[in-house]
C-alpha positions as CSV (number, residue, x, y, z in Angstrom):
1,X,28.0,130.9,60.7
2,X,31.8,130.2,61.4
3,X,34.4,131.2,59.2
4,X,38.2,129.9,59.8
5,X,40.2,133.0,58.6
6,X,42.7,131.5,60.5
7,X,43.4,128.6,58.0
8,X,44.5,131.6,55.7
9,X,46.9,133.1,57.9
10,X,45.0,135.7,59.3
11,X,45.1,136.6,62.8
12,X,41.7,139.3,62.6
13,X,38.8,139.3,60.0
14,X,35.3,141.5,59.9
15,X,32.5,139.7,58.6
16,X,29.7,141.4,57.7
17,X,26.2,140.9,57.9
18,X,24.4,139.5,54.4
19,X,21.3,141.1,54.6
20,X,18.9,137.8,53.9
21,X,21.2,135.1,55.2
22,X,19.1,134.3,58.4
23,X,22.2,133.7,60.1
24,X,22.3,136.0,63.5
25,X,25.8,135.3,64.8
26,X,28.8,135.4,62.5
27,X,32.0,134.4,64.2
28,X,35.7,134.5,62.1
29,X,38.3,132.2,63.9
30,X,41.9,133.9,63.4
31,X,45.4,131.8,63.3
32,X,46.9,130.6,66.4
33,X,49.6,132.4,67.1
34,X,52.8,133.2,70.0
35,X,52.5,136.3,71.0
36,X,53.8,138.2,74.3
37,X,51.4,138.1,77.3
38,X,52.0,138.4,80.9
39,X,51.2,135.8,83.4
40,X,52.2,136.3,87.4
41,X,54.3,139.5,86.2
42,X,56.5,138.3,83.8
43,X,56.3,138.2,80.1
44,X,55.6,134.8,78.6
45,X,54.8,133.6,75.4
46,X,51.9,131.8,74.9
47,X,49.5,130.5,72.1
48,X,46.7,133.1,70.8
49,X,44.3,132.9,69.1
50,X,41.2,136.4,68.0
51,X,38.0,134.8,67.3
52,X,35.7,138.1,66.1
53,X,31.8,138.0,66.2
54,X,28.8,139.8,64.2
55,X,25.9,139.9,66.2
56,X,22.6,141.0,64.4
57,X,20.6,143.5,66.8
58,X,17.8,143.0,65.1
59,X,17.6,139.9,66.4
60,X,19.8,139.5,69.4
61,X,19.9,141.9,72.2
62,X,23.8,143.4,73.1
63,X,23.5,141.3,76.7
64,X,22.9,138.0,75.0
65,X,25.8,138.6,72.7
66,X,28.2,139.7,75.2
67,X,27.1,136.5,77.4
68,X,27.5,133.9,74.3
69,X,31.0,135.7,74.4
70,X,31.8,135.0,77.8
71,X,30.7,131.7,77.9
72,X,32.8,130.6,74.7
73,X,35.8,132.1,75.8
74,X,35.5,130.2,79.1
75,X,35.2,126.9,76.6
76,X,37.9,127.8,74.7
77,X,40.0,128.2,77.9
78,X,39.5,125.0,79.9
79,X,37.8,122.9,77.5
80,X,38.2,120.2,79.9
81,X,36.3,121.2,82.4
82,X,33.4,121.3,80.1
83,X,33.6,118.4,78.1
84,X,34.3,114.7,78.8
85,X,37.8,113.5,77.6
86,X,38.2,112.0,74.4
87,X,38.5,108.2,74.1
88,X,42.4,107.8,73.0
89,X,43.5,111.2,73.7
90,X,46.8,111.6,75.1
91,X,47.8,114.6,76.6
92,X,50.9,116.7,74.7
93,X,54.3,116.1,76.0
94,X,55.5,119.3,77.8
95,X,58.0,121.0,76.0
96,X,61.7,120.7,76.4
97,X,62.4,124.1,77.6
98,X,59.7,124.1,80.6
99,X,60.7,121.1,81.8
100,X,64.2,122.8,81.8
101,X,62.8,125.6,83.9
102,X,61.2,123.8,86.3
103,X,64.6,121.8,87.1
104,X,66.5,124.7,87.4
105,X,63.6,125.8,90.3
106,X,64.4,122.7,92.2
107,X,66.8,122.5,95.0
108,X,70.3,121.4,94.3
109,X,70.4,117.6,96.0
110,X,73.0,117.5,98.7
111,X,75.9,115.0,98.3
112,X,76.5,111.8,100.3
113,X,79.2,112.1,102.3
């Protein structure tokens, strides 16, 4: 079962375990967020988002749980190299201040004499 916590402005939720739901795996989806991170020593800010999982032992062993874990945050963070591109999809336009940055890395062009 997924619940989207997120769509109520929620960044962490606990769900707990209904005792005869039949349902093994509950997983609540927090809101996308900036937060501070670092990436190649400096301190960025990128998009977050918590996704929190239930796991009933009774029916799923620690390992499996802690592998369905792995493998969906590897989805999550290159969903293209998972899944075939959508027909139509364009990618995003980068944002105005990277673009910035990466002009300002650039050598400055010499002029013609």
């Amino acid at each position: 079962m997924i619940t989207n916590v997120g769509s109520l402005g929620l960044d962490v939720a606990y769900v707990p375990l209904v005792p005869y739901s039949r349902v093994p795996i509950l997983l609540a989806v927090g809101a996308v967020k900036a937060k501070p991170i670092a990436r190649d020593g400096a301190v960025v800010i990128a998009k977050m988002m918590n996704i929190n999982a239930t796991f009933d032992h009774r029916l799923i062993d620690g390992f499996h749980a802690a592998t369905m874990s792995k493998v969906l945050r590897e989805w999550l963070e290159h969903p293209f190299e998972k899944f075939d591109n959508l027909e139509g999809w364009k990618e995003p336009e980068k944002e105005p201040q990277k673009e910035a940055e990466k002009e300002g890395e650039k050598e400055p062009e010499k002029e013609a004499q």
